[in-house]
N, C-alpha and C positions, 0 to 999 in steps of 0.2 A: 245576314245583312252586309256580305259582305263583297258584294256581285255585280258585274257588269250584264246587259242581256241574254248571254251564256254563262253559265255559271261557273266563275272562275276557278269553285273549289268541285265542278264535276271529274274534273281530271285529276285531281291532286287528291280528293278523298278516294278513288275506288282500290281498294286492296288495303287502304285503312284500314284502322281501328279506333274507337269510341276510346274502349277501355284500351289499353298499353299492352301489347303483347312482345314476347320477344321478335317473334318474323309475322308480322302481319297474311304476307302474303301466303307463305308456308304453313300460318293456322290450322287447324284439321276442324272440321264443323261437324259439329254431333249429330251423329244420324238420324236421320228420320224428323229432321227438326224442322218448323214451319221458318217461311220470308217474311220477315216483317219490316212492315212501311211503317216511319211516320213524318205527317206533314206540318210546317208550321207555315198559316198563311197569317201573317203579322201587319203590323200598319203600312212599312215600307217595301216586305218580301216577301216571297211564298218561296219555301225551303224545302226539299224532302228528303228523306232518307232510306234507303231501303238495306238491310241487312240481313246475316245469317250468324244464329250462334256459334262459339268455338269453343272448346277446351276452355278456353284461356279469357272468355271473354265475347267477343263477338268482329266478325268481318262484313266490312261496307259490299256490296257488291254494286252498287248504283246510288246514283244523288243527282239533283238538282237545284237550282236555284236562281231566281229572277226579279229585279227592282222589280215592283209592280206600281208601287205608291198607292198603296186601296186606301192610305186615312189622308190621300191630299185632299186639302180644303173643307176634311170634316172640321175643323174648328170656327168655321165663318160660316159655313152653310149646316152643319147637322146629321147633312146625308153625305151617303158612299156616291159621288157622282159615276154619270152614263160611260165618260172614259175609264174612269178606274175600273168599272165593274168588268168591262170589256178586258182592259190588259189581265185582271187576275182571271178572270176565267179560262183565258186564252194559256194561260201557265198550269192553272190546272187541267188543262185538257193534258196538255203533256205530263204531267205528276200521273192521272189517271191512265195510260197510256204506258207508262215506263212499270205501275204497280202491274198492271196487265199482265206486261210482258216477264216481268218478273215471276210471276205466279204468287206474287204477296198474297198472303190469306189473313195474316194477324196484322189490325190497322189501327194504330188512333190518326183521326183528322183534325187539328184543332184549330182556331181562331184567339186573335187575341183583341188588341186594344179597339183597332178600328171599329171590330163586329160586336164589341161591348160600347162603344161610344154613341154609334147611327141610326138615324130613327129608324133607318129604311134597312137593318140590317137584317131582320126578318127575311122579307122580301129578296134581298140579296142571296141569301143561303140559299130559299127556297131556287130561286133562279141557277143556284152551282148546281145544285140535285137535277133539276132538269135535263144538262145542258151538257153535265160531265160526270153525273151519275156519285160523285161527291159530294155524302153527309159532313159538315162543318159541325164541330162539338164545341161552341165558344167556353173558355175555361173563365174561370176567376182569376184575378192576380194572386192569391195567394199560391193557386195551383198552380200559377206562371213561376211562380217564387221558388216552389219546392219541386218542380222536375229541373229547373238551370240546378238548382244544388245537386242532385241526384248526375246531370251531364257533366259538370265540371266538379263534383270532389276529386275525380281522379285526379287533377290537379293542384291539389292541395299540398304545402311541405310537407313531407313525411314526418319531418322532426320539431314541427311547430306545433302550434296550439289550436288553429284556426286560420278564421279570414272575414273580412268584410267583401260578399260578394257581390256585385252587380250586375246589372244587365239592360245596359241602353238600349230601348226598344225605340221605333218609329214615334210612337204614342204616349210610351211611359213607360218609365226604369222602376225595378226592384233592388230593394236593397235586401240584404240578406246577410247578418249575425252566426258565421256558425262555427262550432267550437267541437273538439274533440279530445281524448282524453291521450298526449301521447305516450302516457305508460303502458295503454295496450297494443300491444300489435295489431294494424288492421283495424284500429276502432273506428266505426260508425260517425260520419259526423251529425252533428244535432243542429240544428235549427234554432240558435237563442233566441231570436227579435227578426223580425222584416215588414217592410213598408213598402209601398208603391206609393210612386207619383204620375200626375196623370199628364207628363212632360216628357217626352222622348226627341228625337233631331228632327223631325216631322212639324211638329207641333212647335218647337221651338225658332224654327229656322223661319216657317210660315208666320210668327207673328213678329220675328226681329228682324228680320233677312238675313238670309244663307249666304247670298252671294257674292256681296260686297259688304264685308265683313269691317269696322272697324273698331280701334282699341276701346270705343266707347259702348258702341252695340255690343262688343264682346264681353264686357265686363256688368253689362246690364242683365245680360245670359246668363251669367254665371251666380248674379246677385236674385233672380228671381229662383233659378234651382237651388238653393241658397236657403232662400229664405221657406221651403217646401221640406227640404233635408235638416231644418235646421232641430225640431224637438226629438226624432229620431236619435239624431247625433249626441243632444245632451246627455239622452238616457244611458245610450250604446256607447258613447265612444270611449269609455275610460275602461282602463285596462289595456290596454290591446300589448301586453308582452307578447313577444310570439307569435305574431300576426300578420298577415300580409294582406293586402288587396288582391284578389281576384277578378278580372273583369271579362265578360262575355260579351260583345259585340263586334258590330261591325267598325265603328269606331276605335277600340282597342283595336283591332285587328290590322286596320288601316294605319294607324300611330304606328305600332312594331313594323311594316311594313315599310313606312317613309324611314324609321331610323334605319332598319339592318340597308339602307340603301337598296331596294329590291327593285330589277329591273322590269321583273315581273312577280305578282303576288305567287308564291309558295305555302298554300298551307303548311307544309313538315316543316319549315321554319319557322315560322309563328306562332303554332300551337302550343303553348309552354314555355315560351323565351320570357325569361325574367326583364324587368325594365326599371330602374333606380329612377329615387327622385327626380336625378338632377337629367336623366335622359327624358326622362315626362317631359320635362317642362325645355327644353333647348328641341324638343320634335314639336311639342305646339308651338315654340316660338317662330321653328319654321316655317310649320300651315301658317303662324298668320302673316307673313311676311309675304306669302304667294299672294298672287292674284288669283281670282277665278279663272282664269283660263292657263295658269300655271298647273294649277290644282285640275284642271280637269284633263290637262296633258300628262299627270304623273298614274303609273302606270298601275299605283296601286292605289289612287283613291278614284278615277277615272271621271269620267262628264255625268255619273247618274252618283256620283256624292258627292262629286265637289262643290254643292251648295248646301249639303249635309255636313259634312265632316268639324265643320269650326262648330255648329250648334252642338254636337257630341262631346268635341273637346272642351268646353263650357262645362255640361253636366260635370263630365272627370273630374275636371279641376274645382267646381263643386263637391264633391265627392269629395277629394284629396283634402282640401281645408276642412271637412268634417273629420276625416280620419286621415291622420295625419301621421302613414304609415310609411316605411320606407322602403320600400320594392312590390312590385306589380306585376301578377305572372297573368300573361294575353292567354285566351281561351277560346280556340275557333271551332268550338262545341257549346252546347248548350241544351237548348229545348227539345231539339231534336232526337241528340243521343241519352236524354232523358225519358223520354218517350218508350227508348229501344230497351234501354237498361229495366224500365218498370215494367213492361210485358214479359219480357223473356223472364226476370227474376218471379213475377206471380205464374209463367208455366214450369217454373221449375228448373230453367237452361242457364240460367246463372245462379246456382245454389252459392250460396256464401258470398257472393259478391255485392 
C-alpha cells in the first residue's frame, strides 16, 4: 500500500530479502527449488511477490505493485464498481504476466477486504479467471492476521517480549497480540489475541474526507477507530513490559518516510527504522499542517495517498492511545512475504525458520 502507478518498491525490493540475510544479493538459492509468487489484491492495492529460496532465507527476484482502489465506494454502494474492476484487472494482467515470465510454479492468490465485503464479488473473481487466467482465494481476517505475523516477526526486538502488531488495510486493520518467550533463542512468536475492524484509510476517508482534512474531522477519525479498538484494548493492553508496536502498512511506511525527510521513497530505509513517541506524533503533526496538494507533491506520500494518508494516521493514533507503547518499528513487509515464508517452510526450503 505503498505505491504510486509503478510500483515504487519494484526497484528497491528486487535482490531483497523478506527474511534478513547477510548479502542479499550474493544469497546462494537451493537447488532445484521451485519460484514462488504471491499476490495480494486488497481494498486499495494489488501487491506481488515473486521469490526464490536461499540458504539463509529466501531472495525477491521480481515484485509489483499498484493503487487500484477496488473497495472505492463499496461502502455507499455494496458493489466493486465497472472502473475499479477495470483498474485491478488491468494490474493483474501484468502480476500474471511477470508470474509467467518468471516460471512461478508454487502460487497463493489472495483477496482481502473488498472481495469479503461486495455483493458482486463473486462475479468479479469469476471475471479475473476469464480475463487473466487468475484464481483469487478470498481469505478470512483471521488468516489476514496470522500471515502479516508470519511477514513481519522478523522484525520483532530480539530482546523483548513482543509486540502489538498492525496492519492498516484499505478496508480494515488487524490487530495482533504476540508474545515470545526471550529466554529461548530463536523462539517462535505466539499469537496471544487479535481482532479486525472493518475500518481501514479507504473506508475511512470515503465517509470523513481525505482531502481536506481538518482538527475536527480528524479527531472525529480517530474517535470512531476508537471507539471499535476500544474492548480489544481493555482486555490486551495491560502488561505490555517489553513491548513495542509493530506496524505494517502503507501508512507507517509513508509516516518513516516524510520523517527520515526522503526525497524519494527507499524501501532499505524504512523497512525496520524504529520511530519514538515523540517523532509519531511531530510527523503527523506535519501531514496535518499540509494541504492536499502539499501532500500530493511530497515524494513519498504522492497524488494516489494523499487523501489517504491523514485517515491512516487517525487509525495509528488510535492504536497508540490503546496501547500506549513507546517506539514503533515500520514494516514494508507483510502479507506478502507471509505468503512466501508459509509455502516454502510446508515444502521444506525453510526448515527451522
Amino acid at each position: 500500500m505503498k505505491d504510486d502507478t509503478r510500483s515504487r518498491d519494484d526497484a528497491a525490493s528486487r535482490g531483497s530479502s523478506a527474511i534478513p540475510i547477510a548479502d542479499a544479493a550474493a544469497a546462494r538459492l537451493v537447488p532445484g527449488s521451485e519460484v514462488y509468487a504471491a499476490l495480494d489484491l486488497g481494498t486499495n492495492n494489488c501487491r506481488l511477490l515473486i521469490a526464490c529460496p536461499t540458504e539463509d532465507g529466501f531472495r525477491v527476484v521480481d515484485s509489483f505493485s499498484r493503487i487500484v482502489r477496488l473497495g472505492e465506494g463499496i461502502s455507499a454502494t455494496g458493489c466493486i464498481s465497472e472502473a475499479a474492476i477495470e483498474r485491478a484487472i488491468a494490474a493483474l494482467a501484468v502480476c500474471r504476466d511477470k508470474i509467467r515470465s518468471r516460471k512461478a510454479r508454487r502460487l497463493r492468490l489472495i483477496a482481502t477486504e473488498a472481495c469479503r465485503a461486495a455483493a458482486n464479488a463473486d462475479g468479479f473473481r469469476d471475471r479475473v479467471a476469464a480475463e487473466t487466467g487468475i484464481r483469487l482465494e478470498v481469505i478470512d481476517r483471521e488468516t489476514e492476521a496470522a500471515l502479516a505475523v508470519i511477514g513481519c516477526s522478523p522484525l520483532l526486538d530480539p530482546t523483548g517480549r513482543g509486540a502489538i502488531l498492525f496492519d492498516i488495510g484499505g478496508g480494515s486493520t488487524e490487530l495482533v497480540r504476540i508474545e515470545r518467550d526471550p529466554s529461548l533463542r530463536d523462539a517462535t512468536p505466539r499469537i496471544k489475541a487479535w481482532m479486525s475492524i472493518p475500518l481501514g484509510v479507504v473506508t475511512l476517508a470515503e465517509h470523513f474526507g481525505g482531502r481536506d482534512v481538518t482538527a475536527q474531522s480528524y479527531a472525529a477519525m480517530t474517535a470512531e477507530v476508537a471507539r471499535h479498538v476500544e474492548a480489544f484494548a481493555a482486555e490486551h493492553s495491560r502488561d505490555l513490559t517489553d513491548m513495542h508496536l509493530l506496524g505494517t502498512s502503507g501508512t507507517v511506511t509513508t509516516l518513516a518516510g516524510v520523517h527520515l525527510n526522503l526525497h524519494r521513497y527507499d524501501r532499505r530505509r524504512v523497512d525496520g527504522v524504529w520511530m519514538n513517541d515523540a517523532e509519531i506524533t511531530a510527523t503527523i503533526a506535519r501531514l496535518l499542517r499540509m494541504s492536499y496538494q502539499e501532500r500530493a507533491a511530497n515524494h513519498c506520500i504522492s497524488v494516489e495517498r494523499a487523501d489517504l494518508v491523514l485517515a491512516g494516521c487517525a487509525i495509528l493514533d488510535a492504536i497508540r492511545h490503546a496501547f500506549p507503547l513507546p517506539r514503533l518499528r515500520v514494516a514494508d513487509r507483510g502479507l506478502r512475504e507471509g505468503m512466501l515464508v508459509e509455502m516454502m517452510r510446508e515444502d521444506g526450503a525453510l526448515a527451522g525458520r
